[in-house]
Structure formats: C-alpha cells, structure tokens
N, C-alpha and C positions, 0 to 999 in steps of 0.2 A: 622106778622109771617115770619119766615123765606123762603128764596124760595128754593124752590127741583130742583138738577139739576142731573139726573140721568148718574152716568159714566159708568158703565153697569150693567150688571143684579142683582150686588152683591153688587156696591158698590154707596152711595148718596151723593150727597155734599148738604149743608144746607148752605144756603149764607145772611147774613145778611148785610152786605157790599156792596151797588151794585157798588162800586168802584174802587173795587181791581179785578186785573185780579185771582182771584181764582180758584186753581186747586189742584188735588186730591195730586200734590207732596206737597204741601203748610201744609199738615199733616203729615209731612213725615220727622221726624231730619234728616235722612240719607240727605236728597236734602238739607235739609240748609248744612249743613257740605258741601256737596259737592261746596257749594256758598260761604263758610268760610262768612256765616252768624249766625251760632251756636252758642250763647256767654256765651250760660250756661246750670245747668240741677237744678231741685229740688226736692221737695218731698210738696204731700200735700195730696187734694182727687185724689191722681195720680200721674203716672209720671208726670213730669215736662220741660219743654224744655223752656229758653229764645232763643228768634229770632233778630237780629239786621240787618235788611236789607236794600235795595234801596228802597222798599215801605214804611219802617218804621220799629217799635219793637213791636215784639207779644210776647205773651205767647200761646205755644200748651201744652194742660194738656189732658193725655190719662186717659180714666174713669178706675175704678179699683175698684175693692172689696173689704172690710174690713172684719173685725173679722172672726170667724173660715174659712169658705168657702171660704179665699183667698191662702189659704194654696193646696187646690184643682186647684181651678179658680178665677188665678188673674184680667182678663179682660173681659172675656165672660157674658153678659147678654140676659135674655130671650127676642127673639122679639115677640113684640103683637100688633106690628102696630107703623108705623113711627112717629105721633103725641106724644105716650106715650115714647118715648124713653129719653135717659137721655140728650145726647145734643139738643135735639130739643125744651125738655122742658124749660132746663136752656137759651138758644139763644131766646127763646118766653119770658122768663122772664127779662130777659136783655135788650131787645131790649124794654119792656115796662117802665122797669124803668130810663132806658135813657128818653123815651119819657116823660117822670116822675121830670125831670130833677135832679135824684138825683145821688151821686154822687158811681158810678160802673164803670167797666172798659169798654170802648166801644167792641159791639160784634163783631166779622167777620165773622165766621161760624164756621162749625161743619162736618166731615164725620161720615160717619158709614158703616160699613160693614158686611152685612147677610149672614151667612152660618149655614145651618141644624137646623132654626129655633134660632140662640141665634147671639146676634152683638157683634161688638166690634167698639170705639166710642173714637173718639179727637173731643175737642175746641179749636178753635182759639178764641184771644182776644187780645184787645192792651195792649201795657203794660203803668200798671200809671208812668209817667217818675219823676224822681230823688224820691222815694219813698219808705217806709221802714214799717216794719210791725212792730204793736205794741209793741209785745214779743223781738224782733231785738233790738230794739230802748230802753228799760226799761233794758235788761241785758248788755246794753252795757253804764251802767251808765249816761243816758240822758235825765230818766225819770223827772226830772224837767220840761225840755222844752214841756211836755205834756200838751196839756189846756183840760183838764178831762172834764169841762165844755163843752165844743165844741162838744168832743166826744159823752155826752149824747144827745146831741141837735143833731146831726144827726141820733143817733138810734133812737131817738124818730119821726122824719120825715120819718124814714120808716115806722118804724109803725102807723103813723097814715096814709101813703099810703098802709096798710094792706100786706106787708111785711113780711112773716115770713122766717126768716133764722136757717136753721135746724143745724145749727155749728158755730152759733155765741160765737165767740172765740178771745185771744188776738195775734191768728196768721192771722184773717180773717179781722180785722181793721188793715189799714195802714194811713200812715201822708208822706207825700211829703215835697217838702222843701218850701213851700209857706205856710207849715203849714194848708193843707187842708186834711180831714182826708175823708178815699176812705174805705169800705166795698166790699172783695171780695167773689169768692167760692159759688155761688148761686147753684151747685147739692142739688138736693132733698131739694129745696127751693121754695115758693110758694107766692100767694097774694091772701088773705082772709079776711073775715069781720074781723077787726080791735077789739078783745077783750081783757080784762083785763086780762084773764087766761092765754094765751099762749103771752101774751106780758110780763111778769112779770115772764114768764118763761126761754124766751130770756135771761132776766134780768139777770137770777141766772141762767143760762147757761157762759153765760160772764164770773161773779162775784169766780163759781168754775173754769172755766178754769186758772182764774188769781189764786186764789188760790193753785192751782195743780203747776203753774209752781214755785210758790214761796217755795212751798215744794221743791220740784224737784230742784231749784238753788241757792244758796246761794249769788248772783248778780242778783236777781231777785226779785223787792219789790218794791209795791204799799199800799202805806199808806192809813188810813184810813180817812184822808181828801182828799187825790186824789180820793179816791171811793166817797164821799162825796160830792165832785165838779162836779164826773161824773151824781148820782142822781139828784145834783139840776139842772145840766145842760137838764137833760131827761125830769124831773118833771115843769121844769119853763116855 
C-alpha cells in the first residue's frame, strides 16, 4: 500500500517510491517548467503532463470528470476517506500488479487535496520509454508490425491475475520499441475473482473501441485476421 506523508492539514502525498526524494512540488507542471523539465501535455482520464528530469521521466495525470457533470466540475471529488480515493486506489493497484510482474507503468505516487469535504488528485508514474499507443501506431500506417497474437496473451495474463480494466481500449495498450506491449490507465480499475462474464466483456470493450475509431478514421484499420490473431493469442 502506499505510504501517507501528510504536508499539512489539507494536503497528502501518497508515496510509492520510497526512492525518490518526493515532494508535493513533484505534482505541480508549474515547478517542472520552472526546471525546463516539462516536455509535453496530453489528454486521457485527465490532464496530462510528460516530465523529463534528473531523476528520470514521469507522467503527472490530474483526475478529472467525464460526461455531463464535467461541464460543472472538472476535478472535484467527494471525499469519504483516504483508502477510497481515486489515486490511492489506482497506486494500491499498481503497486500490486508490479508485484504481479506484469507489464504497467512503475508507480511513484499520488497527492490529494481536501477542502469542504470534496479532493482534487494527481498520479505520478514512470513513463514506459521509446513507446507508443496502439491507436498512434495503427493510423500511422504501421499496423503490420503489430503481433495481435502477443497482445492477446497479455490481456489474457491479466485476466487470469483477476484484473479488470474499466477502459480497456486501443489508446490504453501501448508497444515499445522492443516490441513489448505495456497496458495503461488503471482509474476506476480493480482485481477480482477472474470470471467469464466481465472477462469477455473487456473483450468487446476493446474490439468496439477499435471499431469506433475505424468509423471515425479513414487511416485507421484493423483487419479481421489481426482481430483473429489477437483471439487466438488470448484463447491459446
């Protein structure tokens, strides 16, 4: 579990790392900028910030809200105790599935900060280096070099470590350049007894996300033996 190190009455740091000098500017773009360590910004479940440092390269991703109620409140959530919160849970799931030895981004920690009952919440995490996400890599005509195969056989090692990924998607599998395929994005993600229903659910979580962007891009196609290779590679 991660450790709590309280910076005052409002604000926690959540350390998974016990090797980096961690501190509450460490979730903060403004202080990498000021370090001309800022090397980039994105979009996912959250802001986005790449880190390129003297200690290394992270990813800070600030929590955020989706569908209607982000139009209100983009980053505020209810507090109901430090255990349930959203980084503490994802850095507890991380932290297992390293121990797990499968393949996620290393954790480092997590802030949060209480005020009048509701947080607001960054992750740290390393970033997977020379590495590119599925959807990236397919519209940029290089879906060949994909072994679909490979892919299954990883998803299927989570799931039979009881793994459920609540956004299993072709922006949340990534492939490096060793050709090692890395699973990111564990919010509102879980480890449960390992069943056929929500495992084959995953499944056709994937199979439309890939769909949807094939609608959506006209440089964007995954054939039905690449989905085929991915199956036997799950199923075998």
């Amino acid at each position: 579990m991660p450790q709590t190190i309280n910076i005052s009455p409002d604000t926690t740091l959540l350390k998974s790392d016990q090797t980096l000098p961690l501190s509450a500017a460490w979730f903060d773009p403004e202080f990498w900028q000021s370090q001309q360590a800022l090397h980039g910004t994105g979009n996912g479940r959250g802001a986005v910030w790449f880190i390129n440092s003297q200690f290394g390269q992270f990813v800070i991703r600030r929590y955020r809200r989706g569908g209607l109620i982000a139009k209100f409140n983009k980053s505020r959530f209810l507090f109901t105790g430090l255990e349930k919160t959203r980084p503490w849970l994802e850095l507890s799931l991380l932290e297992k599935m390293n121990n797990l030895s499968l393949p996620v981004p290393r954790p480092i920690g997590g802030a949060l900060t209480v005020k009048y009952g509701f947080y607001q919440a960054e992750l740290l995490t390393e970033t997977i280096k020379d590495a590119q996400d599925l959807f990236d890599i397919i519209k940029s005509h290089r879906s060949p070099e994909i072994d679909w195969n490979e892919i299954g056989t990883v998803i299927k090692r989570f799931h039979n470590n009881g793994i459920y990924h609540s956004d299993l998607n072709c922006h949340n599998i990534m492939i490096d350049n060793q050709h090692k395929v890395w699973v990111i994005d564990f919010d509102k993600c879980e480890q449960k007894e390992p069943h056929q229903d929500w495992m084959r659910s995953n499944i056709d979580r994937l199979k439309r996300s890939i769909t949807k962007e094939s609608n959506k891009y006209s440089n964007f196609h995954v054939s039905e033996e690449q989905w085929q290779a991915f199956l036997e590679g799950y199923h075998g």
